[in-house]
C-alpha positions in Angstrom: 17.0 -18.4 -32.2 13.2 -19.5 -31.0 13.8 -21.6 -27.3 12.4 -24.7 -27.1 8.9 -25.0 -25.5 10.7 -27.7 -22.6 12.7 -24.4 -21.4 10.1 -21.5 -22.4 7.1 -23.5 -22.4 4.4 -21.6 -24.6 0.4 -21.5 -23.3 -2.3 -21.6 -25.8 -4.7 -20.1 -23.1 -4.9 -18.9 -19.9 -6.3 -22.0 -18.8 -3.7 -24.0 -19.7 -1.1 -21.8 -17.6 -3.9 -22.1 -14.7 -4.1 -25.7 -14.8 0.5 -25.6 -14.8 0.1 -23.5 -11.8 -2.5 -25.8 -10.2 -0.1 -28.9 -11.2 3.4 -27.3 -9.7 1.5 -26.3 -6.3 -0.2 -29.9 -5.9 3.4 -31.1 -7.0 5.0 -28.3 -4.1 2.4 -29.9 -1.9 3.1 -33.4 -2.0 6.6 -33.0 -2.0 6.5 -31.1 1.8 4.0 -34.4 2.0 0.8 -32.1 3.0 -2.7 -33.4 2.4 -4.4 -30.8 0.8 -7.0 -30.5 4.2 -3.7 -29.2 5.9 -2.5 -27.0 3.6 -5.6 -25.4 3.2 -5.8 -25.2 7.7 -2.5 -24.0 7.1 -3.3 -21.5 4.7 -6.5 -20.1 6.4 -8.4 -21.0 2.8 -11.3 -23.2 2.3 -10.9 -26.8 1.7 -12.8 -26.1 -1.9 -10.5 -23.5 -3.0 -7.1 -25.1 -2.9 -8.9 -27.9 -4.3 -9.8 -25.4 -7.6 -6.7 -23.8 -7.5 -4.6 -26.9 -8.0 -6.8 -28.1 -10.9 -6.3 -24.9 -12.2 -9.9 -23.9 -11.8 -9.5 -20.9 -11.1 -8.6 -18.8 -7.5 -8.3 -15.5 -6.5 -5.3 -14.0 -5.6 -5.4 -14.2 -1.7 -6.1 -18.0 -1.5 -3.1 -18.1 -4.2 -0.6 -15.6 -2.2 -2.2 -17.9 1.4 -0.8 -20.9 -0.4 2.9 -19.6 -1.6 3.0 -18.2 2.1 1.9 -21.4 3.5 4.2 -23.3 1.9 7.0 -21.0 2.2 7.6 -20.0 -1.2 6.7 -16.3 -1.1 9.5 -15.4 -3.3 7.7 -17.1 -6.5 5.4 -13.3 -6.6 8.8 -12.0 -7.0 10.0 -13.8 -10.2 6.8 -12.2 -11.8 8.6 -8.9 -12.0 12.2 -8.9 -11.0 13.7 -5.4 -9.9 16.1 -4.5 -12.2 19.6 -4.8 -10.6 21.2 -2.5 -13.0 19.3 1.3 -13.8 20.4 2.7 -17.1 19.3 5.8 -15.4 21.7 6.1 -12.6 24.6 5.7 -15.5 26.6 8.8 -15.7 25.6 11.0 -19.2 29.0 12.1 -19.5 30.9 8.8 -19.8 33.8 9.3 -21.9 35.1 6.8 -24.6 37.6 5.0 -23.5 40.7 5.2 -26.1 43.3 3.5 -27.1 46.4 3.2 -25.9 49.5 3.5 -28.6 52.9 1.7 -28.5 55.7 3.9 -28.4 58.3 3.9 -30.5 61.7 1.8 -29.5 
């Protein structure tokens, strides 16, 4: 069954995944109601980068990681490659079947 693109949205290009990144930042941004001048201070990134990286203009990864820092939401790098919580090769080899059990006899 294909998702829906409103909860797996698809992106033609990279650009267009740029430019949601850039939107869902600005949107982070004014929601903690930061001009962009002190988010950027804030940061340590130049006024002109966070300015690129929310229209999705492009950015490097240390202005990006600056921002997520600056505006507490680190844990977003983490999402990008979740540690698996379950390792298929700490399961024991040896595993027996389980069987089943019969009814005795009355």
């Amino acid at each position: 069954m294909e998702q829906s693109s409103e909860t797996h949205p698809r992106y033609a290009t990279i650009s267009d995944l740029e430019g949601q990144l850039g939107r869902s930042l600005r949107q982070l941004r004014l929601e903690r109601n930061l001009e962009q001048a002190a988010l950027a201070e804030r940061a340590g990134v130049g006024l002109r980068s966070l300015q690129r990286l929310e229209a999705g203009q492009g950015s490097n990864t240390h202005t990006l990681l600056s921002v997520l820092r600056a505006l507490g939401r680190e844990e977003w790098v983490r999402t990008i490659a979740p540690v698996a919580t379950i390792n298929p090769l700490t399961l024991p080899r040896a595993a027996q079947p389980r069987q089943r059990v019969r009814k005795g006899r009355s």
